[in-house]
C-alpha positions in Angstrom: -63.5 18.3 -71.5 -63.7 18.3 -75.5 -63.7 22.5 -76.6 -66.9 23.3 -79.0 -65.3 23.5 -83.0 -66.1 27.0 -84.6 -65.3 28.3 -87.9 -67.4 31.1 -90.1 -68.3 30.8 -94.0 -68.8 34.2 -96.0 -70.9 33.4 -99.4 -71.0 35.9 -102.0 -74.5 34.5 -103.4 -75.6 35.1 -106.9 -79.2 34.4 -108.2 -78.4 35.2 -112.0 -75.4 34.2 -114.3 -72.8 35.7 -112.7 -69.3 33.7 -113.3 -67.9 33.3 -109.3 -64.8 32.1 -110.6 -64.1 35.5 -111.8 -64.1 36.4 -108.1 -60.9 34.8 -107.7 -59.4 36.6 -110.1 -60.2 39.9 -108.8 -59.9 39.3 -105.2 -57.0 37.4 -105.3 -58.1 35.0 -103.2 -59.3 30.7 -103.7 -62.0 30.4 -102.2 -63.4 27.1 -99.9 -66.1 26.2 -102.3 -67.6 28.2 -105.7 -70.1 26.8 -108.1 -72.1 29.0 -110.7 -75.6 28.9 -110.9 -75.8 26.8 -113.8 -73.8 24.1 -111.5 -75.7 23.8 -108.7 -78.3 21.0 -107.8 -81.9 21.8 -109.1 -84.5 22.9 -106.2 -87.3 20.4 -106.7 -89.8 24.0 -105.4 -88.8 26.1 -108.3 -87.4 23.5 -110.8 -84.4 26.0 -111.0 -81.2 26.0 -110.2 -80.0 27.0 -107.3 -77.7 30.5 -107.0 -74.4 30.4 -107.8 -71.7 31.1 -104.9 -68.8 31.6 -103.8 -67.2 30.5 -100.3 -64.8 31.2 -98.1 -64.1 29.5 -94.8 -62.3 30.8 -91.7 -59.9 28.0 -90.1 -61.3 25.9 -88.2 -60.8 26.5 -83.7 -61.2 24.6 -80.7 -62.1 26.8 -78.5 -64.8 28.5 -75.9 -64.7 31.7 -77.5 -65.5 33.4 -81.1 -62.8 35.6 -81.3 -60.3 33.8 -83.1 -62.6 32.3 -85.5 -64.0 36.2 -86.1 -60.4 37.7 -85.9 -59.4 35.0 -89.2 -62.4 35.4 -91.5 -61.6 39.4 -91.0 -58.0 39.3 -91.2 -58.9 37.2 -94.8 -61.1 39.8 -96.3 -60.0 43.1 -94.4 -58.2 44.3 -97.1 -60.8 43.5 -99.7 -63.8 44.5 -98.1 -64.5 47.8 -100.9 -63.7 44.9 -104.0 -66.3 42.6 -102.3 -69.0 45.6 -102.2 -68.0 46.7 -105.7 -68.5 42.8 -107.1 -71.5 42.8 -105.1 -73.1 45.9 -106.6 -72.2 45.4 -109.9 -73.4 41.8 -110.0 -76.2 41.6 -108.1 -75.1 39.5 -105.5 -74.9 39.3 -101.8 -72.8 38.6 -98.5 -74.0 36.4 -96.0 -72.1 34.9 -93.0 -72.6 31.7 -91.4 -71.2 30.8 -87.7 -70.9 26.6 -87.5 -70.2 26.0 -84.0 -70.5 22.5 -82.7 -71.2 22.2 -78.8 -70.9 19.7 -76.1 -72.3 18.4 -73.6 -72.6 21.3 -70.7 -70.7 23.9 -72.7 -71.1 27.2 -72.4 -68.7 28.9 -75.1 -69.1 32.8 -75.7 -70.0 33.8 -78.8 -70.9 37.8 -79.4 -69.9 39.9 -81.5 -67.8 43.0 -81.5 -68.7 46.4 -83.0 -66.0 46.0 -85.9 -66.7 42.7 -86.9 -70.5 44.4 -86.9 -69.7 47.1 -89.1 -67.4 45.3 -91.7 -71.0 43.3 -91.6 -73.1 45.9 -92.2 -71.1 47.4 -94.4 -71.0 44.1 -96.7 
């Protein structure tokens, strides 16, 4: 039996001029994926440019239950968590976290969430 494959993104989006490579820099941390605004494809709605971002990716797990994937992202940013807010505020920009899981056939893998993964969400 083949284990679903899990990993979570965190994207610091920007809808303005913002450099995200500075992000880097200040966090001390390379991120999966970054592109300013400026760099990003043009949405054929607006005729803009998508927001800039910056990305960073968990590792990726085999397994039937979120907590490892959860436990990596966290252990990542834990420390950072007040200089995420802070670039955040000052930059107009905000968190969002994506869960990729890919499933199999009759799989039932557990994903929740628990109350401190919550509140380091809320709190981003």
């Amino acid at each position: 039996m083949k284990k679903p494959e899990m990993y979570i993104e965190m994207s610091l989006i920007f809808d303005n001029d913002y450099n995200v490579y500075k992000i880097s820099e200040f966090l001390g941390i390379e991120p999966t994926d970054a592109k300013c605004k400026n760099e990003t494809r043009i949405n054929p709605i607006s005729k803009d440019h998508n927001p800039g971002y910056w990305t960073l990716q968990s590792n990726i797990f085999f397994d039937f239950d979120i907590k490892q994937v959860v436990e990596d992202i966290v252990n990542q940013i834990n420390d950072k968590i007040d200089s995420i807010v802070e670039i955040c505020k000052n930059n107009q920009g905000e968190v969002k976290f994506d869960l990729v899981a890919y499933f199999y056939t009759n799989e039932t893998p557990a994903i929740y969430f628990e109350k401190e993964f919550l509140e380091l969400v809320h709190k981003l």
